[in-house]
C-alpha positions in Angstrom: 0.0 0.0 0.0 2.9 2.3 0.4 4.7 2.2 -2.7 1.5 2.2 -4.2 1.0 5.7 -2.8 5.1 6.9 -3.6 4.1 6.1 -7.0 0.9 7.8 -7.3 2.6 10.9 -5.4 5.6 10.8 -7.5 3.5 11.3 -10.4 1.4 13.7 -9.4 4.6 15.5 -8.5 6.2 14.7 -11.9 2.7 16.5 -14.3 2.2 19.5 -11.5 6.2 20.8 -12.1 5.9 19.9 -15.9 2.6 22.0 -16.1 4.0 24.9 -14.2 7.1 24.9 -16.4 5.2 24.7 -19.7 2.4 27.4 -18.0 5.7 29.9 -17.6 6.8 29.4 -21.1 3.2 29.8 -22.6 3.2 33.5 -20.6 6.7 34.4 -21.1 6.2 33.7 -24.7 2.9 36.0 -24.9 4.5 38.5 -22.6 6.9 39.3 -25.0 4.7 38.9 -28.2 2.3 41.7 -26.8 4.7 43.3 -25.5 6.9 43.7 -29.4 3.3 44.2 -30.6 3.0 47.3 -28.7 6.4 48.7 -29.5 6.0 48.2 -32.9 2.7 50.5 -33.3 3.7 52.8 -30.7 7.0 53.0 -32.0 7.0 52.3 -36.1 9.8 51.7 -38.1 11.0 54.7 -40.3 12.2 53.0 -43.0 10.4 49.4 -44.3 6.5 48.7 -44.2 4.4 47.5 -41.3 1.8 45.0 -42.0 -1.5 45.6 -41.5 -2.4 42.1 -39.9 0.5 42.6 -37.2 -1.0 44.8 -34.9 -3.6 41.8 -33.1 -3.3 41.4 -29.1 -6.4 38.9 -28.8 -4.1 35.7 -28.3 -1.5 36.8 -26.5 -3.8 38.7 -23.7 -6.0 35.9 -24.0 -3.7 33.1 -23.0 -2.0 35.6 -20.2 -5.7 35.4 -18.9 -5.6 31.9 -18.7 -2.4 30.9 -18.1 -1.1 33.0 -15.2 -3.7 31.8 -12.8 -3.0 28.4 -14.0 0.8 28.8 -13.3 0.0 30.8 -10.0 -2.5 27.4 -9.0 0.2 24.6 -9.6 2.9 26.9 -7.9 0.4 26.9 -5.3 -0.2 23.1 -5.1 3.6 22.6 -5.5 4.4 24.6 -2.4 1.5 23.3 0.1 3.1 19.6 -0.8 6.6 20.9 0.2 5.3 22.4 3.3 3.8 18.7 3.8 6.9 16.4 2.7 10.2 19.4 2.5 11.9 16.3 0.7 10.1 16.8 -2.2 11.2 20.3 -2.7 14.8 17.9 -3.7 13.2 15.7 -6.4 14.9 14.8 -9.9 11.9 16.4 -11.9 11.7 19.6 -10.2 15.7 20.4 -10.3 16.3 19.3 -14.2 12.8 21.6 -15.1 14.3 24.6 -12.9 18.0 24.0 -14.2 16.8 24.0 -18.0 14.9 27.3 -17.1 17.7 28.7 -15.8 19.8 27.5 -18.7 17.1 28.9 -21.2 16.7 32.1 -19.3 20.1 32.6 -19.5 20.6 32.0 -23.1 17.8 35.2 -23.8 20.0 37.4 -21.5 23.6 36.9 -23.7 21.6 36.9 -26.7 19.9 40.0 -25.9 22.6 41.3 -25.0 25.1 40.7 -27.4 22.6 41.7 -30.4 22.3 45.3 -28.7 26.3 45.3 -28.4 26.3 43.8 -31.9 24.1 46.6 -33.7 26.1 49.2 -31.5 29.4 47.7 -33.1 28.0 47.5 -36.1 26.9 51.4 -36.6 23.4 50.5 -37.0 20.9 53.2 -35.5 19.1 52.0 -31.8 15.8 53.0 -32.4 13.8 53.8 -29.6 11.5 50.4 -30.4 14.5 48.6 -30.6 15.9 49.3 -27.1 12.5 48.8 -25.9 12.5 45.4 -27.3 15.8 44.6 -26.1 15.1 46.0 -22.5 11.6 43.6 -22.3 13.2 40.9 -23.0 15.8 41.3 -20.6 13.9 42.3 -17.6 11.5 39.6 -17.9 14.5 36.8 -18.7 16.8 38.5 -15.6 13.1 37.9 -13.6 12.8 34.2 -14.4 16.7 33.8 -14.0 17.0 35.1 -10.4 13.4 33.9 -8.9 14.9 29.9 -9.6 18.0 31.2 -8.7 17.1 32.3 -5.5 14.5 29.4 -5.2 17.8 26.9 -6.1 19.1 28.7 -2.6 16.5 28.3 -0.5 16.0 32.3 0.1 12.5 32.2 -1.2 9.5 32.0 1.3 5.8 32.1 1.4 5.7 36.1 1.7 8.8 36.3 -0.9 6.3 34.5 -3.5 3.4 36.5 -3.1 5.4 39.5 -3.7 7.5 38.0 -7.3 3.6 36.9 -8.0 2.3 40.6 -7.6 4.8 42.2 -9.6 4.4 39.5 -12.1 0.7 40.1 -12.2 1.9 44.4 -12.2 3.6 43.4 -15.2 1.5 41.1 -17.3 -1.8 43.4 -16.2 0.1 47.4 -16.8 1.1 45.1 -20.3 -2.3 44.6 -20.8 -3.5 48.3 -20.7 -0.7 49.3 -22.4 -1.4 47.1 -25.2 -5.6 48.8 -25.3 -4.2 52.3 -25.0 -2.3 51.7 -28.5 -4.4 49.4 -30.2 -7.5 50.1 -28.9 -10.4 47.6 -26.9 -11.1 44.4 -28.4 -14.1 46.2 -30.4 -11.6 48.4 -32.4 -9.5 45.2 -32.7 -12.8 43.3 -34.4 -13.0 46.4 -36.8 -9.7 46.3 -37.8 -10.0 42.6 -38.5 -12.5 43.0 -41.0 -10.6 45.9 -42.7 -7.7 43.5 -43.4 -10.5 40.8 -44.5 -11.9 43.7 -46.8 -8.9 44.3 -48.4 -7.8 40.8 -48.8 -10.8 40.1 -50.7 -10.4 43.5 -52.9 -6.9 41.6 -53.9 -8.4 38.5 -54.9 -11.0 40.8 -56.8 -7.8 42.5 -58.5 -6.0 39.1 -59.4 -9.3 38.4 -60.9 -9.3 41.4 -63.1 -6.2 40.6 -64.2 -6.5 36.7 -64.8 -9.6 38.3 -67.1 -7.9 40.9 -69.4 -4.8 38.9 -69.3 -6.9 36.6 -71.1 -8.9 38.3 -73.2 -7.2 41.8 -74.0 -10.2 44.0 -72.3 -11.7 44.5 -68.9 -15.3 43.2 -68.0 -18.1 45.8 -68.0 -19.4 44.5 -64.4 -18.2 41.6 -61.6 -21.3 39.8 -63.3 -20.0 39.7 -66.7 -16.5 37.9 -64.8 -18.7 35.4 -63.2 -20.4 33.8 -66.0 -17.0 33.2 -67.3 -16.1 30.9 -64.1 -13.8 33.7 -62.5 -14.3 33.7 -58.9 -15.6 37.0 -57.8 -19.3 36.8 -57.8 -19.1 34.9 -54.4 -17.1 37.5 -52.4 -18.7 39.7 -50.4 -18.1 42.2 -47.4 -18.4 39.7 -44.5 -19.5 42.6 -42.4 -21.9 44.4 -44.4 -22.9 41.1 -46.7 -22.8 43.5 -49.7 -20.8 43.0 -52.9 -18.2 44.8 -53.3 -17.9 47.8 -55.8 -16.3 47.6 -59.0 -16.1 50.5 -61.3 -14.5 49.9 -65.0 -13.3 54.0 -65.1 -11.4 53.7 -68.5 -9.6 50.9 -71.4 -7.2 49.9 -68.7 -8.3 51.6 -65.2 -11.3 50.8 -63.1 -11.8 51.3 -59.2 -12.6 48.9 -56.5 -14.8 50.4 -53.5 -15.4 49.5 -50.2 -16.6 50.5 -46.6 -13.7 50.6 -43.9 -14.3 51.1 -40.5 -10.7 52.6 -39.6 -8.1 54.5 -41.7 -5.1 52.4 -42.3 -2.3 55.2 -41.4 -3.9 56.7 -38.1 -1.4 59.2 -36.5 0.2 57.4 -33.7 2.1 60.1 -30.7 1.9 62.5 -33.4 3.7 60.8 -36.2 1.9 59.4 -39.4 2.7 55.4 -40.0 4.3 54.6 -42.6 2.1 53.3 -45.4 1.0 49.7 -45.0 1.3 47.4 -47.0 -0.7 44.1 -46.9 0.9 40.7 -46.7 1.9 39.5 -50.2 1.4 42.5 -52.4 3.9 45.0 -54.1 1.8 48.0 -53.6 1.2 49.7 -50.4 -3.7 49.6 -50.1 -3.8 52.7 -47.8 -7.2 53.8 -47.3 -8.8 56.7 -45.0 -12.0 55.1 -42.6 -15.4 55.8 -44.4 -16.3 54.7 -48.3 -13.0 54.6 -50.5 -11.8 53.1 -53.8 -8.7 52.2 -54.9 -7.5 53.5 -58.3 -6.2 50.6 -60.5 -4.6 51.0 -63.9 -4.1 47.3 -65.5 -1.0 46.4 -67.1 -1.6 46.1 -71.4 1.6 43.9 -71.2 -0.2 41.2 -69.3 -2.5 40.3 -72.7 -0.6 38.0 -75.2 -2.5 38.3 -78.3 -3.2 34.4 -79.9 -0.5 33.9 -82.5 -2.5 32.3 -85.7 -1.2 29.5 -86.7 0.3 29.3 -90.1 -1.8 27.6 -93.0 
């Protein structure tokens, strides 16, 4: 009956320190992810493009949310054992998971580090999102490195944890509204979502167009005239509206595609413009104001081959 209950304990032991670990990761991970996604809007590059689709904190708050009070809970469970049976505070499990922290931990300080030194060297500019980057991940690796260091030594105690556990929770929660000041409530983060959708679908619209004169040497009259001829653009329509969308043939080779967007694309952020935005896998920047607006397109005559005959 004994060993039967070492066993059980010793693997309740084993899945309570491997959840804890993996819950850190998960939140270190998504600390710094919001935490780059705020410095890159607050702080945009001045040269380069940003992409539209970058600036989303819904996952990372989301699993903070979750898994913060899950990692606070098996800490919790992990110390009430210890204050129970102190020799389990010794076992294998819990000394390799805290020595490969440390170990990891400490990699993300000297590469941190020496990428700051190594752009320094190197004479390229430290932008201010750059050093705030470089400083988030270093506080929050030098955290994790010296809590399991001093944990390794013994110097941590029941009041000692509470108080690492409120400034984590100062950190992860001042991150949090930091990240809503910028990028706005969850709301303005669904808006923007179906921006990017709208213009995602105007590009599939455009290949279209393209795909249509390349093969027959004109543009269509309306999106209707395209269907019949199995090109796909009948089907898409605004997902938040459930209207089609607006296609305008303006000229021989120019036409206009329309549609309603709920936020302008290069908002002023502290007083600066962004720099135009350019959606994932296109050449050309689709900037648009909020409000109904239609991007000018002028189709390229080199794209029709005209049918070589062939010879009698």
């Amino acid at each position: 009956m004994e060993t039967q209950t070492k066993t059980s304990g010793g693997a309740r032991d084993f899945f309570i320190n491997l959840g804890a670990i993996i819950a850190l990761g998960v939140i270190v991970g998504n600390l710094i992810s919001l935490l780059f996604t705020i410095i890159n809007k607050a702080y945009p590059a001045t040269t380069g493009y940003n992409y539209f689709g970058s600036f989303s904190i819904s996952w990372p708050v989301a699993s903070l949310i979750i898994f913060f009070p899950i990692y606070i809970l098996l800490m919790w469970l992990l110390e009430r054992g210890y204050s129970f049976e102190p020799e389990k505070r010794y076992v294998g499990i819990r000394k390799w998971l805290t020595y490969i922290t440390l170990f990891l931990a400490g990699i993300a300080i000297a590469i941190d580090l020496v990428t700051v030194l190594y752009r320094f060297i190197d004479g390229q500019e430290l932008t201010t999102g750059f050093i705030m980057k470089a400083l988030s991940v270093l506080v929050v690796a030098l955290g994790i490195f010296f809590y399991y260091i001093y944990d390794l030594m013994g110097k941590l105690n029941s009041t000692s944890r509470k108080v690492w556990s409120c400034v984590a929770l100062i950190i992860i929660l001042g991150s949090t509204v930091w990240g809503f000041s910028v990028l706005g409530s969850p709301r303005t983060q669904q808006l923007l979502k179906y921006d990017e959708q709208k213009v995602n679908d105007l590009q599939n619209i455009n290949s279209q167009i393209t795909s249509y004169y390349s093969n027959k040497g004109f543009l269509p009259k309306t999106l209707e005239e395209m269907a019949t001829g199995n090109y796909y653009v009948n089907q898409i329509i605004d997902s938040q509206n459930q209207k089609p969308y607006e296609y305008v043939k303006t000229a021989d080779k120019t036409y206009n595609l329309c549609a309603e967007f709920n936020k302008a694309s290069d908002g002023n952020t502290n007083g600066k413009i962004n720099t135009p935005i350019r959606y994932p896998y296109e050449n050309t920047p689709w900037v648009h104001p909020a409000g109904r607006h239609c991007f000018e397109q002028t189709i390229n005559p080199n794209t029709y081959s005209k049918p070589v005959p062939y010879p009698i």
